[in-house]
C-alpha positions as CSV (number, residue, x, y, z in Angstrom):
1,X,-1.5,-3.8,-21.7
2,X,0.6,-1.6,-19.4
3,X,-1.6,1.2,-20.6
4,X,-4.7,-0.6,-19.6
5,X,-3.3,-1.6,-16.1
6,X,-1.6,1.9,-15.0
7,X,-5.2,3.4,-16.0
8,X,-6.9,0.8,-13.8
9,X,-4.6,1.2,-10.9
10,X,-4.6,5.3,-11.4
11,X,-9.0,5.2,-11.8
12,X,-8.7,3.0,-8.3
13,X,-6.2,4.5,-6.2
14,X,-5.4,7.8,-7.9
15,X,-1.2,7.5,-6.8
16,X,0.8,10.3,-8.0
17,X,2.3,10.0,-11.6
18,X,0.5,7.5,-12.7
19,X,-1.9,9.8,-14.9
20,X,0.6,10.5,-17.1
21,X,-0.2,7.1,-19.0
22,X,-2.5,8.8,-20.5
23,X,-0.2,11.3,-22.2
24,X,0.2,10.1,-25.9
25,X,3.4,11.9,-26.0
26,X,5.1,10.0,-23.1
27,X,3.4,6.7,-24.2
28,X,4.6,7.4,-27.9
29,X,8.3,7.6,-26.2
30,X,8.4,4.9,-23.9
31,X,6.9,2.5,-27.0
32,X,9.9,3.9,-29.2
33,X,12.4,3.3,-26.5
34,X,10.9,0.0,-25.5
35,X,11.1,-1.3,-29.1
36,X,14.8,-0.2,-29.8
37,X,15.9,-2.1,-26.1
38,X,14.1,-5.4,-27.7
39,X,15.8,-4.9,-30.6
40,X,18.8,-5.1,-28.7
41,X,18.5,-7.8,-26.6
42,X,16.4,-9.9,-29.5
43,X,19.0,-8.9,-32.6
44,X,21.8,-11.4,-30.9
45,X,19.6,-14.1,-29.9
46,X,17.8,-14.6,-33.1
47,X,20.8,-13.7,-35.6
48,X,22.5,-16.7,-33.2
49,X,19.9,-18.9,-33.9
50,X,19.4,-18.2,-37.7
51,X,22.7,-19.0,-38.0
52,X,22.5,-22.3,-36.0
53,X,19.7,-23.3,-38.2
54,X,21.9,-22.1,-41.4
55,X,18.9,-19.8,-42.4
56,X,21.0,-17.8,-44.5
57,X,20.5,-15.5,-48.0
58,X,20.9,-17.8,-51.0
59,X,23.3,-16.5,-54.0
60,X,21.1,-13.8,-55.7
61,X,21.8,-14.3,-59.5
62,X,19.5,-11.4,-60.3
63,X,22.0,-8.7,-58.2
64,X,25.4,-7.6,-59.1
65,X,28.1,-10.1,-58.4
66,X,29.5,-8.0,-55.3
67,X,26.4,-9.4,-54.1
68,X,27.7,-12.8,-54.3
69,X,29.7,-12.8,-51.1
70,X,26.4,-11.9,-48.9
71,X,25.3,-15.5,-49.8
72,X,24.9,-17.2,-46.3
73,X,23.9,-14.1,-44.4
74,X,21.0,-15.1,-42.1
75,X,17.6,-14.3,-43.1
76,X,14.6,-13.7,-41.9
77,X,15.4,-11.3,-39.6
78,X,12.0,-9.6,-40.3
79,X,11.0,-11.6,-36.7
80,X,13.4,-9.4,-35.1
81,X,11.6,-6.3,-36.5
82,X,8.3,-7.7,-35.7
83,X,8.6,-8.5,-32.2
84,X,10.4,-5.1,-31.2
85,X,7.6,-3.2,-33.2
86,X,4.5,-5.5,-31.9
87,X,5.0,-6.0,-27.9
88,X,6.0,-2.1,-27.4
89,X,2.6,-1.3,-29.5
90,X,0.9,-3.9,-27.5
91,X,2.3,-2.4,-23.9
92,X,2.1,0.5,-25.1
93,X,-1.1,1.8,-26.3
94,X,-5.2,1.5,-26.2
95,X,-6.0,-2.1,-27.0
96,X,-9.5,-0.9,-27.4
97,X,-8.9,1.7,-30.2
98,X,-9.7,0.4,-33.3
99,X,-7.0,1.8,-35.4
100,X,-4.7,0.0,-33.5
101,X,-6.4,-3.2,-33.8
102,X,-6.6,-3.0,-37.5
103,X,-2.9,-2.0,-37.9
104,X,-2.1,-4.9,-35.5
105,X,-4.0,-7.3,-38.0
106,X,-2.4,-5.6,-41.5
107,X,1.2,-6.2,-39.9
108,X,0.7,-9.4,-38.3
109,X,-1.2,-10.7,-41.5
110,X,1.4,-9.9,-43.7
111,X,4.2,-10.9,-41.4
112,X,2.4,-14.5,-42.0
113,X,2.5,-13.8,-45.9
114,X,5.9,-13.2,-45.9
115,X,7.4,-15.8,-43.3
116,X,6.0,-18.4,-45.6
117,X,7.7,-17.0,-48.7
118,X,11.0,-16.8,-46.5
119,X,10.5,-20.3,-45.2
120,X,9.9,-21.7,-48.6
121,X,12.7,-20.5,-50.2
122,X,15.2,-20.7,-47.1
123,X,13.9,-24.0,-44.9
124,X,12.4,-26.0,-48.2
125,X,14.8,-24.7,-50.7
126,X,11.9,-23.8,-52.8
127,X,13.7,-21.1,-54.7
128,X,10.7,-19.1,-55.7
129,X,9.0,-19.2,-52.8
130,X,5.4,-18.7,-52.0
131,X,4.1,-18.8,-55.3
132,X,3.4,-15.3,-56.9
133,X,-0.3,-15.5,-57.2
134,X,-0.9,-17.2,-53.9
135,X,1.1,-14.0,-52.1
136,X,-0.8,-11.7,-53.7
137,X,-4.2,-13.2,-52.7
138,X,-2.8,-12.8,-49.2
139,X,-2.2,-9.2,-49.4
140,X,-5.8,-9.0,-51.4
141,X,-7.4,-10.5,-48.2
142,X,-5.8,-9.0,-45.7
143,X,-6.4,-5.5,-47.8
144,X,-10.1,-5.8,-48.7
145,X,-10.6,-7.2,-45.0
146,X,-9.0,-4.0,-43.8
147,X,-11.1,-2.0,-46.1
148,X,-14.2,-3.2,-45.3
149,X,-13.8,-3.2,-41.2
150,X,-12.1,0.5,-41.5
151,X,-14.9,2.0,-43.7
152,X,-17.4,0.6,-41.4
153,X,-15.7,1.2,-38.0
154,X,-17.8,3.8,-35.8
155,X,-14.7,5.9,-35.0
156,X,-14.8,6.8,-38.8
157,X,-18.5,6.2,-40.2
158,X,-19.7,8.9,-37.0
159,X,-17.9,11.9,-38.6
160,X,-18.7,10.9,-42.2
161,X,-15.3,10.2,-43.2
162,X,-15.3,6.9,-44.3
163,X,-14.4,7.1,-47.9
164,X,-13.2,10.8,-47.5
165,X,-9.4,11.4,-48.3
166,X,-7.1,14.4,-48.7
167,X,-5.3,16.1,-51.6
168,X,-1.9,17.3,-51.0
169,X,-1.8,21.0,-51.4
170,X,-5.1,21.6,-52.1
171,X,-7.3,23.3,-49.2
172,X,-10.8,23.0,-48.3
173,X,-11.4,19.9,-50.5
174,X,-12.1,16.0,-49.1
175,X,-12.1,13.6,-52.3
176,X,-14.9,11.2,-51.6
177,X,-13.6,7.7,-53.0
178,X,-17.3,6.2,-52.7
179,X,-17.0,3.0,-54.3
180,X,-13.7,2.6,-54.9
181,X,-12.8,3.2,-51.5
182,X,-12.2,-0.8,-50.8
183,X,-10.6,-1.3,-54.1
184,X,-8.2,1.8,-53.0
185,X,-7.4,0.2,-50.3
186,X,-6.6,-3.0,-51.7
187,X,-4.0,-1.5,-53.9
188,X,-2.4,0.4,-51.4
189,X,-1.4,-2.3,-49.6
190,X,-0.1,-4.6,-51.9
191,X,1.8,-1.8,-53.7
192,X,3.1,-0.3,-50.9
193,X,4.3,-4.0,-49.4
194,X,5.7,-5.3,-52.8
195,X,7.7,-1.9,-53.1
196,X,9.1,-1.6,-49.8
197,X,10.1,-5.6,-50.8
198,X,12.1,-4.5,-53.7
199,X,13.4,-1.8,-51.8
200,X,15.2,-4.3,-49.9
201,X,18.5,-5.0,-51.6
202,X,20.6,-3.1,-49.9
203,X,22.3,-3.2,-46.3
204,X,19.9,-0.9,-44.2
205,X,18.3,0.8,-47.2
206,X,14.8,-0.7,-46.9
207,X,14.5,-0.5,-42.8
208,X,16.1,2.9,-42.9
209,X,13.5,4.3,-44.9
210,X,11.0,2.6,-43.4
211,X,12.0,4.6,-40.2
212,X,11.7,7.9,-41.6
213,X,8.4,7.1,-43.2
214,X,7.3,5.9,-40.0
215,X,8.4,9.0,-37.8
216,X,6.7,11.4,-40.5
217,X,3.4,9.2,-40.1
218,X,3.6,9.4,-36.2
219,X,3.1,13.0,-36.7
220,X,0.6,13.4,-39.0
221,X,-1.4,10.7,-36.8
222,X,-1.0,12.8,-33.6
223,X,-2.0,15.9,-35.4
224,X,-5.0,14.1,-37.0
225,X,-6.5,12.9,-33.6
226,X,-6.0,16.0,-32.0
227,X,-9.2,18.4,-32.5
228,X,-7.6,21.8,-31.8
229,X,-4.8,20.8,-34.2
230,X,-6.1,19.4,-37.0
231,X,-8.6,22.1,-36.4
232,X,-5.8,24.8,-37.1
233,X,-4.2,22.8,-40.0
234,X,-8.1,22.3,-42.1
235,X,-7.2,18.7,-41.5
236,X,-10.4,16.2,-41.2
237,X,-10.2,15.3,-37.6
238,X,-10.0,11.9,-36.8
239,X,-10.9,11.2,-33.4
240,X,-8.8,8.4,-31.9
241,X,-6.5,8.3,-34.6
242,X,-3.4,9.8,-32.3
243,X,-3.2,6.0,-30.7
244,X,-1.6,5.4,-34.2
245,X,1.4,7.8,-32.8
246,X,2.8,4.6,-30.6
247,X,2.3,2.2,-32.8
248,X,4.8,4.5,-35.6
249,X,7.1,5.6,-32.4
250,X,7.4,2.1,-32.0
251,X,8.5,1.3,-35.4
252,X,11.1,3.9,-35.1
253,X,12.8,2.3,-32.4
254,X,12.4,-1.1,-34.1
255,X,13.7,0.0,-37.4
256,X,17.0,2.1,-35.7
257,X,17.3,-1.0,-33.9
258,X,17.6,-3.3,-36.6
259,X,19.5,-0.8,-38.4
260,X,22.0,-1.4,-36.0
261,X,22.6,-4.9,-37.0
262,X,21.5,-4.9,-40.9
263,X,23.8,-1.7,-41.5
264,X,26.7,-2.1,-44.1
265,X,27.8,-5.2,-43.7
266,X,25.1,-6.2,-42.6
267,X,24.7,-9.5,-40.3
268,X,21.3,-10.1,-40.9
269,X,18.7,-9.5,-43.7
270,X,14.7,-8.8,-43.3
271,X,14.0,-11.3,-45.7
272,X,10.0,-11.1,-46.6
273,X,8.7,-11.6,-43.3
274,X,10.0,-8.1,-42.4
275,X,9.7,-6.1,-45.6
276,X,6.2,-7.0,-46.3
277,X,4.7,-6.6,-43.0
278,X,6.4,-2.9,-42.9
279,X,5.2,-2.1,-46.0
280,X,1.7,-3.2,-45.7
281,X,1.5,-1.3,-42.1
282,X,2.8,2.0,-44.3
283,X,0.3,1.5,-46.5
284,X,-2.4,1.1,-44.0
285,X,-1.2,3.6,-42.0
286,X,-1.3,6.5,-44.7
287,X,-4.9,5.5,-45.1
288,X,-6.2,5.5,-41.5
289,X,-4.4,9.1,-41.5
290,X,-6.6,10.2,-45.1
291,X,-3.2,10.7,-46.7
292,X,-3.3,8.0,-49.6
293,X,-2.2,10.9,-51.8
294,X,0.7,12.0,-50.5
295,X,2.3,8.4,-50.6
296,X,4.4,9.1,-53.9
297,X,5.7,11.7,-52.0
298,X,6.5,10.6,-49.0
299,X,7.2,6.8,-50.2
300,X,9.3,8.1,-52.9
301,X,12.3,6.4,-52.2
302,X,9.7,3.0,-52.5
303,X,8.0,4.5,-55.6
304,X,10.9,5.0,-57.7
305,X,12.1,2.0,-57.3
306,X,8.8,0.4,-57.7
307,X,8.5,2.6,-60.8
308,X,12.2,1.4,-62.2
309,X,11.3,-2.1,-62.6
310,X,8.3,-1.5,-64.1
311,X,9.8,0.3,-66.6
312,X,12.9,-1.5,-67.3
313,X,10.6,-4.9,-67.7
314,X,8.1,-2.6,-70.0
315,X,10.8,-1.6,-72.3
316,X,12.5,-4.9,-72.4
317,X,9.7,-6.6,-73.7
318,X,8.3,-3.7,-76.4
319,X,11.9,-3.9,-77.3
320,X,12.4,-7.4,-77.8
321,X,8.7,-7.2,-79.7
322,X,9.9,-5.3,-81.7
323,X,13.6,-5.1,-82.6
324,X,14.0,-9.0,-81.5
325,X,16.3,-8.1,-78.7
326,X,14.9,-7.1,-75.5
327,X,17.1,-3.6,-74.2
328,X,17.2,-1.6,-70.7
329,X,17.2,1.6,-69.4
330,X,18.9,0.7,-66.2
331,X,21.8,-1.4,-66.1
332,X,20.0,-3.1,-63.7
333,X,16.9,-2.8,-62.0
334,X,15.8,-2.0,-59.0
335,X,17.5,1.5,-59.3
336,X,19.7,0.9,-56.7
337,X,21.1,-1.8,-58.6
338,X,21.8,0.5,-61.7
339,X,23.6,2.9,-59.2
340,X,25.8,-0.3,-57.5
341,X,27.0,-0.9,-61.3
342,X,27.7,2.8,-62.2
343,X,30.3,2.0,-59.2
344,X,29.0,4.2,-56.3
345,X,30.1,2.2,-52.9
346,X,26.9,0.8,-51.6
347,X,27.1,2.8,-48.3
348,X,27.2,6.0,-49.7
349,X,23.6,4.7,-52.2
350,X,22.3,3.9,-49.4
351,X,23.4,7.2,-47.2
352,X,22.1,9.0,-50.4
353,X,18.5,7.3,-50.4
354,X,18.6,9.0,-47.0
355,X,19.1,12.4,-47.3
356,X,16.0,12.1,-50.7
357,X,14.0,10.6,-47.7
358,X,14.3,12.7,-44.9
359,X,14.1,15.8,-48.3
360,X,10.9,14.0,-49.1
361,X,9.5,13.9,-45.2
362,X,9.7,17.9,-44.7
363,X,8.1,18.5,-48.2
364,X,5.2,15.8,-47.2
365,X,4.9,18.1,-43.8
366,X,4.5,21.1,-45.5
367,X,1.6,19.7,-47.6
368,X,0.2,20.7,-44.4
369,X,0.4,24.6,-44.6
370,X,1.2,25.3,-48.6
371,X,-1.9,25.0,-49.8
């Protein structure tokens, strides 16, 4: 909104400095600052009143038993995310765009999805909370909606790009999805929400990734709505597509914000409102950018532990098939479970996880020239 009304008071009256809205650079750095000074001022007042309400983490039997003493932490803190990452995005950038609406509609839909698990299990003591099949139909609906709006959006259907994508190092080649361009689409954003989920079982491991994620998508989305850019690097040029910078600045400040408070020990958790919403908006994001392929890559901290439990629950039931007792790989699964029982301090996992991330950000950059 505060894009919309400096442009209408700088096209009226032409004052001095007020041009410089228009700058996605300095509107990408005011959204990131704006969303870590909410964070801020929001953390306190909602951690205050989670606790009032005694919204807190129940006993997880499923984690190690040092887990065991993070029972009452408040939860939910996934609105504390949402509104530092939303209102700078809203401020901030060009309502009108409609990559912005539609990432706008992937977090806010999923935020839903996943404050109804969280109030479930927390509020109505349901311990399972939204049932399993009813929270993927969400994410199906809010991912085949998506689909369908993106692939028929103007910005995208004018180039011919709709059902294009890119191939990590591999130049001078668009892979045309066609068909299964929706169905894609769908699976991105249930898999990259679910993983970034079960991420989530640390202090600061899940939001701390997210954040690096997000700053590496904020660049390729500036380069891909820049023509001379994308132009240089044999990128398909997306035009409009650089609004998508504020939205990932903004999610920067809002995940270092909430860092501050969900950092070991942490005094508030994401719960599913949080964690689904910023994985969802990942998802989504990689595929407004055409760079659905590079997601195992970048996401890798999300895809291996996405890939752990799959295989530990595989192999525990071929196992128990056949030999009549079910065996792991992991001690416990997700891996950052299997690394808390090998007896690595969970600060330094989650410092670790880190350094792979930020590793895994400048080889997903240089997908960009080696090719």
């Amino acid at each position: 909104m505060l894009y919309h009304f400096f442009t209408w008071i700088e096209n009226l009256y032409s004052p001095p400095g007020f041009g410089v809205v228009r700058y996605l650079t300095f509107r990408a750095a005011a959204a990131a600052i704006t969303a870590l000074l909410i964070s801020f001022w929001l953390g306190p007042k909602i951690i205050s009143l989670l606790k009032k309400f005694q919204i807190g983490e129940s006993a997880k039997v499923e984690a190690p038993k040092t887990h065991l003493n993070k029972a009452g932490t408040p939860t939910m803190g996934g609105l504390i995310v949402l509104g530092a990452l939303l209102t700078p995005t809203i401020l901030w950038s060009n309502l009108q765009n409609i990559y912005v609406q539609l990432i706008l509609f992937v977090t806010i839909g999923l935020g839903i999805v996943g404050f109804l698990d969280d109030y479930l299990k927390v509020i109505k003591k349901k311990p399972k909370g939204l049932i399993g099949w009813y929270k993927i139909i969400g994410q199906f609906t809010i991912g085949i909606l998506f689909g369908v709006i993106l692939m028929n959006a103007t910005e995208v259907t004018s180039i011919n790009a709709a059902t294009l994508t890119t191939v990590p190092f591999v130049k001078d080649f668009n892979f045309d999805l066609s068909i299964f361009y929706v169905p894609m689409v769908v699976f991105v954003i249930i898999a990259t929400s679910n993983a970034v989920n079960l991420t989530d079982g640390l202090d600061g491991l899940a939001i701390g990734t997210v954040g690096i994620v997000g700053l590496t998508l904020g660049v390729i989305s500036y380069i891909s709505g820049n023509y001379e850019l994308s132009n240089y690097l044999n990128i398909i040029f997306l035009r409009g597509n650089g609004e998508l910078a504020i939205f990932c600045a903004a999610l920067v400040g809002a995940a270092m914000g909430f860092l501050w408070f969900n950092s070991y020990p942490a005094q508030v958790f994401m719960g599913d409102t949080g964690s689904l919403a910023l994985g969802g908006a990942l998802g989504a994001l990689t595929i407004m950018v055409k760079k659905e392929f590079i997601l195992p890559i970048l996401g890798g901290i999300f895809f291996i532990e996405t890939v752990s439990v799959i295989i530990q629950r595989v192999y525990f039931k071929y196992t128990k098939k056949k030999y009549g007792e079910g065996k792991r790989i992991f001690l416990m699964a997700p891996l950052h479970h299997h690394f808390e029982l090998k007896g690595i301090p969970e600060p330094k996992i989650v410092t670790r996880f880190y350094i792979i991330a930020i590793l895994l950000m400048i080889i997903s950059l240089t997908t960009f020239k080696v090719r």
